[in-house]
PyMOL commands that place a pseudoatom at each C-alpha (Angstrom):
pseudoatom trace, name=CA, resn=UNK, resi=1, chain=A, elem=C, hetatm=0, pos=[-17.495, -56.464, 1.202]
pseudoatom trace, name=CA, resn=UNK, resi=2, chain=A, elem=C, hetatm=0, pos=[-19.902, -54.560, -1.126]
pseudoatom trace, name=CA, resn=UNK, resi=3, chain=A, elem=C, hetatm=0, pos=[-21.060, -56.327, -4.273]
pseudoatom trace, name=CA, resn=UNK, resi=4, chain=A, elem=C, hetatm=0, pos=[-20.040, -54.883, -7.156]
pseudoatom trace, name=CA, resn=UNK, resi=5, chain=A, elem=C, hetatm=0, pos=[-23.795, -53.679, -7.638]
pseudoatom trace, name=CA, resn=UNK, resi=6, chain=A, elem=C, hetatm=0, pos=[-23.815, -52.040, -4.742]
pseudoatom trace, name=CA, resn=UNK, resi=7, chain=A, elem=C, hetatm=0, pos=[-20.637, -49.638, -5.254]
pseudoatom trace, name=CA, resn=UNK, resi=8, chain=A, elem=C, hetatm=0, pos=[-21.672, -49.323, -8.951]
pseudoatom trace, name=CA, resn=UNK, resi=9, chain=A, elem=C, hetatm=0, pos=[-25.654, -47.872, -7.506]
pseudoatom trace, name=CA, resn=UNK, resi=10, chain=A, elem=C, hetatm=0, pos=[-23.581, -45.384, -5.235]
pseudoatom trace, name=CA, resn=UNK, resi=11, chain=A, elem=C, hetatm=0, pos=[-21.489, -44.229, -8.019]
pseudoatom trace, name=CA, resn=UNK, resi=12, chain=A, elem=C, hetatm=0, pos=[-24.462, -43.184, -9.836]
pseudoatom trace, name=CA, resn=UNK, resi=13, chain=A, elem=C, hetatm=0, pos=[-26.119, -42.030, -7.276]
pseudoatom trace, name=CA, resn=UNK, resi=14, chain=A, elem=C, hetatm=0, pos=[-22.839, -39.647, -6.360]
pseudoatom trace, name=CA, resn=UNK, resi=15, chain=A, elem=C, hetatm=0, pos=[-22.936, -38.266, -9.559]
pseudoatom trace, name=CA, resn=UNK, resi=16, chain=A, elem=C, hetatm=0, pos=[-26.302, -37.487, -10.520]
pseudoatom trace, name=CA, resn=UNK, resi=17, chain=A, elem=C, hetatm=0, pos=[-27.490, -36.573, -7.208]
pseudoatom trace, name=CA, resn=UNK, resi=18, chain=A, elem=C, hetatm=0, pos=[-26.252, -32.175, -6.232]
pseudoatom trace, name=CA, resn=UNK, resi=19, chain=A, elem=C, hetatm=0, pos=[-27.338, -32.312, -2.666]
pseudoatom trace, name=CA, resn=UNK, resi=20, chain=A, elem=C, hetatm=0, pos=[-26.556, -35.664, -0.935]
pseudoatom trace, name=CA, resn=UNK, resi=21, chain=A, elem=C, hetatm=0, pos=[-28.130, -33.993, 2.117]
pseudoatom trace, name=CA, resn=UNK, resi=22, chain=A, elem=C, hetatm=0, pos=[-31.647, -33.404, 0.365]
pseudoatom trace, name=CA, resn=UNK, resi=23, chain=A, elem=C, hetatm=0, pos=[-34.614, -35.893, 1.790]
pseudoatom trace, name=CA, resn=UNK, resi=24, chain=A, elem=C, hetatm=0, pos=[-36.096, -38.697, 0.588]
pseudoatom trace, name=CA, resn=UNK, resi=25, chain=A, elem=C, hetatm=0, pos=[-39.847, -39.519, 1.357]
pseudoatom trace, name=CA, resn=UNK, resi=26, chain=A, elem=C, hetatm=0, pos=[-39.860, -43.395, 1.502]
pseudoatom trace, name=CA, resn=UNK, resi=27, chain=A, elem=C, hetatm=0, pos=[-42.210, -45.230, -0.638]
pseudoatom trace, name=CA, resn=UNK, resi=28, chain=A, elem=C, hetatm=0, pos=[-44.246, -48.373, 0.151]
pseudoatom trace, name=CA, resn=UNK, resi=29, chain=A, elem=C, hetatm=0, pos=[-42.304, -50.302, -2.142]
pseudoatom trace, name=CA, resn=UNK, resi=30, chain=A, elem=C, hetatm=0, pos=[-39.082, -49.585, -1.083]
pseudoatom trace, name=CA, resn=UNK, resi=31, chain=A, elem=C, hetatm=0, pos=[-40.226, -50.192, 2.784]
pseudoatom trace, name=CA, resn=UNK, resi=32, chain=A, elem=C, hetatm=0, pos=[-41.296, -53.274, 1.529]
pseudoatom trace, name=CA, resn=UNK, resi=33, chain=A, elem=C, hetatm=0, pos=[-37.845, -54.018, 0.035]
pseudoatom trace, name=CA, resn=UNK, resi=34, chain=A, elem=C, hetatm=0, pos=[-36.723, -57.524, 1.529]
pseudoatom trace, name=CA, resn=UNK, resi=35, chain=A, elem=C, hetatm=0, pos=[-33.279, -57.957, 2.598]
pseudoatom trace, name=CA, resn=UNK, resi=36, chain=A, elem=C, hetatm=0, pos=[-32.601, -54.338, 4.424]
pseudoatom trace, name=CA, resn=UNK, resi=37, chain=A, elem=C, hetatm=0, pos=[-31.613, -53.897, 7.665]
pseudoatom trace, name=CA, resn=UNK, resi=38, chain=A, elem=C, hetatm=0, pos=[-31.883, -50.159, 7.915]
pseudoatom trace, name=CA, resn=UNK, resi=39, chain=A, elem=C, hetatm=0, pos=[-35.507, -50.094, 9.378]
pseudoatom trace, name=CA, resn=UNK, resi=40, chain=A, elem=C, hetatm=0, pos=[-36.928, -47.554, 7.122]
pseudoatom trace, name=CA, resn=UNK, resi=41, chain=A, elem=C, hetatm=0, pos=[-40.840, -47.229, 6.652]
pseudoatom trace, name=CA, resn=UNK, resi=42, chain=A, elem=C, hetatm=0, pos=[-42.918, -46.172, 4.275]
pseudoatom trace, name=CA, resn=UNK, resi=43, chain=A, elem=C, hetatm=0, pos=[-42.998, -41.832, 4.318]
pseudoatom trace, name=CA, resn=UNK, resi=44, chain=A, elem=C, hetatm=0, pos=[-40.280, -41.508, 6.376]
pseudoatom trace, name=CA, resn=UNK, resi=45, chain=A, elem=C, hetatm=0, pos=[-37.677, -39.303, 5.602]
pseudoatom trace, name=CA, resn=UNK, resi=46, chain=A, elem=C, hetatm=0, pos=[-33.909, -39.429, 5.201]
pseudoatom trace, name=CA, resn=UNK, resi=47, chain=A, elem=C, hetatm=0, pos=[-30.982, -37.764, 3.229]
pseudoatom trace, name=CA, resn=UNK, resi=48, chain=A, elem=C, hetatm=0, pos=[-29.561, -39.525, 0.624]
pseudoatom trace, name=CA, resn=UNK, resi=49, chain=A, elem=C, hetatm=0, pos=[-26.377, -39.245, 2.391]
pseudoatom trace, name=CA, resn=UNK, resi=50, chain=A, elem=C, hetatm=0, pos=[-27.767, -41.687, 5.035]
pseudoatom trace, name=CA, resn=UNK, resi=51, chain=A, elem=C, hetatm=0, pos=[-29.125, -43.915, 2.209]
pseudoatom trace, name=CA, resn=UNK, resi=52, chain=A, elem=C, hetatm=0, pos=[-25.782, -44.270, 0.496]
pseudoatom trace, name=CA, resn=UNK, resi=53, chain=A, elem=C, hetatm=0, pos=[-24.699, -44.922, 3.765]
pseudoatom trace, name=CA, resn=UNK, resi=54, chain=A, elem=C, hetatm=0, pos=[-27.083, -47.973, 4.258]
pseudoatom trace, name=CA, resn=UNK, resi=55, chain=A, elem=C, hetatm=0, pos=[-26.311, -49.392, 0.699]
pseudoatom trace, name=CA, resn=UNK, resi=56, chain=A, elem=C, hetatm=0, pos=[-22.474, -49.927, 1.494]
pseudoatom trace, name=CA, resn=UNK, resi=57, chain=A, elem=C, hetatm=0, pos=[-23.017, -51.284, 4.999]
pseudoatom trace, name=CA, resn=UNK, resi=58, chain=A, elem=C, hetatm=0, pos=[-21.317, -54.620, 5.068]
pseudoatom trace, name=CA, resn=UNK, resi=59, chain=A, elem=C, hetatm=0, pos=[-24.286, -57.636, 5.403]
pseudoatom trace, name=CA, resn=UNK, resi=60, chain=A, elem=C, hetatm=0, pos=[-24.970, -59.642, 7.930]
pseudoatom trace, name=CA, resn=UNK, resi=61, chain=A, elem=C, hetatm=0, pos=[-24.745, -63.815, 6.710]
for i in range(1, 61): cmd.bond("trace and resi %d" % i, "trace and resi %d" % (i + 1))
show_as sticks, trace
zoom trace
């Protein structure tokens, strides 16, 4: 289940951002982000779509 957080960020995130499919360039510090599982490194690229799609991925205990 996503933390309250979590579903708060995307909610934002849904309503601020006009193209959910635009990229993202990655930055060190959010590569460097502990606790994701997504695998994402510094300058890559992904849509925002995929990134909301990470944030409400149920966690691993």
């Amino acid at each position: 289940m996503a933390s309250t957080t979590k579903i708060m960020t995307a909610i934002i995130v849904i309503e601020e951002i006009e193209d959910l499919n635009q990229n993202v360039k990655i930055s060190a510090k959010a590569a460097g982000t502990g606790g994701s599982r997504l695998g994402i490194h510094k300058d890559d690229e992904i849509t925002v779509n995929d990134l909301l799609y990470g944030l409400m991925l149920c966690s691993r205990k």
